[in-house]
N, C-alpha and C positions, 0 to 999 in steps of 0.2 A: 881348759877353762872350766870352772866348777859350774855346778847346777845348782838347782833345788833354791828354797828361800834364801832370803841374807838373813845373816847371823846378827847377833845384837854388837858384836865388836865391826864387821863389815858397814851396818849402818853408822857407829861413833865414828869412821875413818870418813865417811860421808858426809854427815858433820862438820869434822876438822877440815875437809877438802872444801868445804860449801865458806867457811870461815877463812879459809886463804883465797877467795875468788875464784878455785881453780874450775875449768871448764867440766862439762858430767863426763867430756870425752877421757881429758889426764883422768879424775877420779877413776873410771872402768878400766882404767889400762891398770890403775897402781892394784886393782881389787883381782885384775884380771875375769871382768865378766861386760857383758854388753852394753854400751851405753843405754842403751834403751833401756836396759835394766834399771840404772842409776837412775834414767831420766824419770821415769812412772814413780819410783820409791820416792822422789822428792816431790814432782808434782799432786802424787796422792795424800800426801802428810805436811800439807801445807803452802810447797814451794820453798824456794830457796833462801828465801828472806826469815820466813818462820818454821824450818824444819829442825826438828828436836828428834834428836837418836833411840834417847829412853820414849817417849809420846810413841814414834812410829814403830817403834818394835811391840809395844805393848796396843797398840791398834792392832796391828796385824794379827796377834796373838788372838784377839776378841772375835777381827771376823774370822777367823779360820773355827773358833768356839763354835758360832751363830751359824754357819754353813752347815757345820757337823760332816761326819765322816759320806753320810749318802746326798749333801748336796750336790751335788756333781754339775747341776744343773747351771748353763750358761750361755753365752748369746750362742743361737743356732745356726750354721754354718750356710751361705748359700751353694746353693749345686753349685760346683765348678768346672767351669766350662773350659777348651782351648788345652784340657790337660794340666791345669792349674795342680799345685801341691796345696791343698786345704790348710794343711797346717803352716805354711808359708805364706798363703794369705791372710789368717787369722794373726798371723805374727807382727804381721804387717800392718794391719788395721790398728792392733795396738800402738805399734810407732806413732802411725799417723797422728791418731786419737790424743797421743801422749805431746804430740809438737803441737794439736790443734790450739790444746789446751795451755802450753806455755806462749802461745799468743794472745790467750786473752780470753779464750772463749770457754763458756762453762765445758763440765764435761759432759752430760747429758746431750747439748750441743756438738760438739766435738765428735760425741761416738754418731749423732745420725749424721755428719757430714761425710765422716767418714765413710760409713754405707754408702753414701749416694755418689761419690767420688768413685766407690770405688768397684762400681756396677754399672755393666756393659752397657747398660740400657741411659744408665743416668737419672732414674726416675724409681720409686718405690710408691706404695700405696703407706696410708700408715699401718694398718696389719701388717704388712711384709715388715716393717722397722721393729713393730713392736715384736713379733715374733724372731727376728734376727738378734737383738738386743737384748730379748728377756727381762722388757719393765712394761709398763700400763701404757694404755693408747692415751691418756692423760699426760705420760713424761713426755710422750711424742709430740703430741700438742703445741706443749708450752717451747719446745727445742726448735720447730718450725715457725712459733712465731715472732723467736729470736731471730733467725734466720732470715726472715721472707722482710723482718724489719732494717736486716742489714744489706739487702738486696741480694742474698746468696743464694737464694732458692725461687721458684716459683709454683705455683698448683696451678693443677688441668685437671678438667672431670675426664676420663677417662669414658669409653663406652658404655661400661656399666653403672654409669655415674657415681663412679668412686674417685675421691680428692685423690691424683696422682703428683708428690713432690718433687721436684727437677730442678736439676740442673744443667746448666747449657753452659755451650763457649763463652756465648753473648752476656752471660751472668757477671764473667771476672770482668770483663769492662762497665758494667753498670756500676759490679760496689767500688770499683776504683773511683769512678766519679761521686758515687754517694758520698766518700769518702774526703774527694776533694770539698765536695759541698761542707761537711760537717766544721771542716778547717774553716771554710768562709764564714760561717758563723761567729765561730769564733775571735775571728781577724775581726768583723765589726762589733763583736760586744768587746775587744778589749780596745777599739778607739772609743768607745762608747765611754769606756773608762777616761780615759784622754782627756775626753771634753769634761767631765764629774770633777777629775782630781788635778786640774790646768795644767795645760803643754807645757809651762816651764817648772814641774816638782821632778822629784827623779822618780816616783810613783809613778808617775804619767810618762815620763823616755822608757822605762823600763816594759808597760803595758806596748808602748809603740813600737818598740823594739822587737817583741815577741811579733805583732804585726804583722809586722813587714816581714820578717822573720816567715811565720807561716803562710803568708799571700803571695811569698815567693813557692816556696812549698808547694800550697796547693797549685801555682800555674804550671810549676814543672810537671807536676805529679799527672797533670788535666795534657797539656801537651804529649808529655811520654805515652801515656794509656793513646791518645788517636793515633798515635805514631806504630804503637806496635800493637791496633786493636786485630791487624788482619792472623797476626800467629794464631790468636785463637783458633782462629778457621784453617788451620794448618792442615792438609790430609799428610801423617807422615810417609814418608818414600821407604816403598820394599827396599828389603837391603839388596846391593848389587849380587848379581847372579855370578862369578867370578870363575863359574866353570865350564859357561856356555863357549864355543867355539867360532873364531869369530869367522865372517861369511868369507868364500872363496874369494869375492872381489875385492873385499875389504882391502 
């Protein structure tokens, strides 16, 4: 499987593949390089709706300029504990950061989630981000207060009275419901429409439509989450011991 940058004909084949539908997976198999790879070169240079061959080859060109040969400088790795491969979990952070952000969320966002997801503790100060990341306690800022608005985060003063951000089990069921909630709004501002443009236009079935549509949604969405709120609090199970001996009486 090759290495090193994509070529400026590897991204035109990226291009044509983003232009037949095709998934970033087929794309990385025809190129023979990682999806992950495909995934980051389209989500960096636009997404797949507005990615251009010539644009992103000649971005890349600029920052590797602007770096120069002794930037070297980039997010600072944390100790790895459990025997972790560094470079495996750096590799990885990227994935994540890379899928955070094909769901919708900036990437500044994205990379401190990824941190905090992906840290034993579950919790960082912002110094620890901003020094893991390698941008200003400012980008960190504004990334948490995305966060803490979409219910994925929380803060705790810490002992030394430092803002400590976290995340918990109890986090992924809260945005699920915030999430229900935001649907609800929506479901009465488009009866709202309803009653403005009269129940009998097709303006007004089509507003009621959506409705119902998502007031179904959100009850499913609200029922599944209490159904399966306890996995969160899951402790996983060692794996079987399969070379213990079983007892005499057994």
């Amino acid at each position: 499987m090759p290495g090193g940058r994509l070529t400026q004909s590897e991204r035109r084949q990226i291009a044509l593949g983003l232009a037949d539908s095709l998934a970033y997976a087929e794309i990385a198999r025809r190129l023979q390089r990682p999806t992950s790879t495909v995934t980051r070169e389209v989500m960096r240079n636009g997404g797949p709706s507005a990615y251009r061959a010539d644009l992103a080859h000649r971005a890349t060109e600029q920052r590797a300029r602007r770096r120069g040969p002794a930037a070297s400088r980039g997010p600072q790795p944390f100790p790895q504990p459990h025997g972790r491969d560094a470079g495996a979990v750096a590799a990885y952070e990227e994935t994540l950061t890379t899928v955070l952000m094909g769901s919708g969320l900036p990437k500044m966002t994205a990379r401190v989630l990824t941190c905090l997801f992906t840290t034993d503790a579950g919790s960082l100060t912002a110094s620890q981000l901003a020094a893991h990341l390698n941008v200003s306690p400012a980008s960190i800022s504004k990334a948490i207060a995305f966060l803490e608005g979409q219910s994925l985060v929380r803060r705790e003063r810490d002992e030394r009275r430092r803002d400590r951000y976290i995340v918990d089990d109890e986090l992924f069921y809260q945005a699920t419901l915030a999430s229900a909630r935001a649907n609800d709004q929506l479901v009465a501002t488009a009866r709202q429409g309803v009653a403005v443009l009269g129940s009998d236009t097709p303006a007004a079935a089509r507003l009621e439509n959506i409705a119902r549509f998502l007031d179904y949604i959100s009850d499913s969405i609200t029922r599944a989450a209490e159904q399966a709120r306890q996995v969160l609090h899951t402790t996983p199970r060692p794996p079987a011991d399969h070379t213990a001996q079983p007892h005499p009486h057994d």
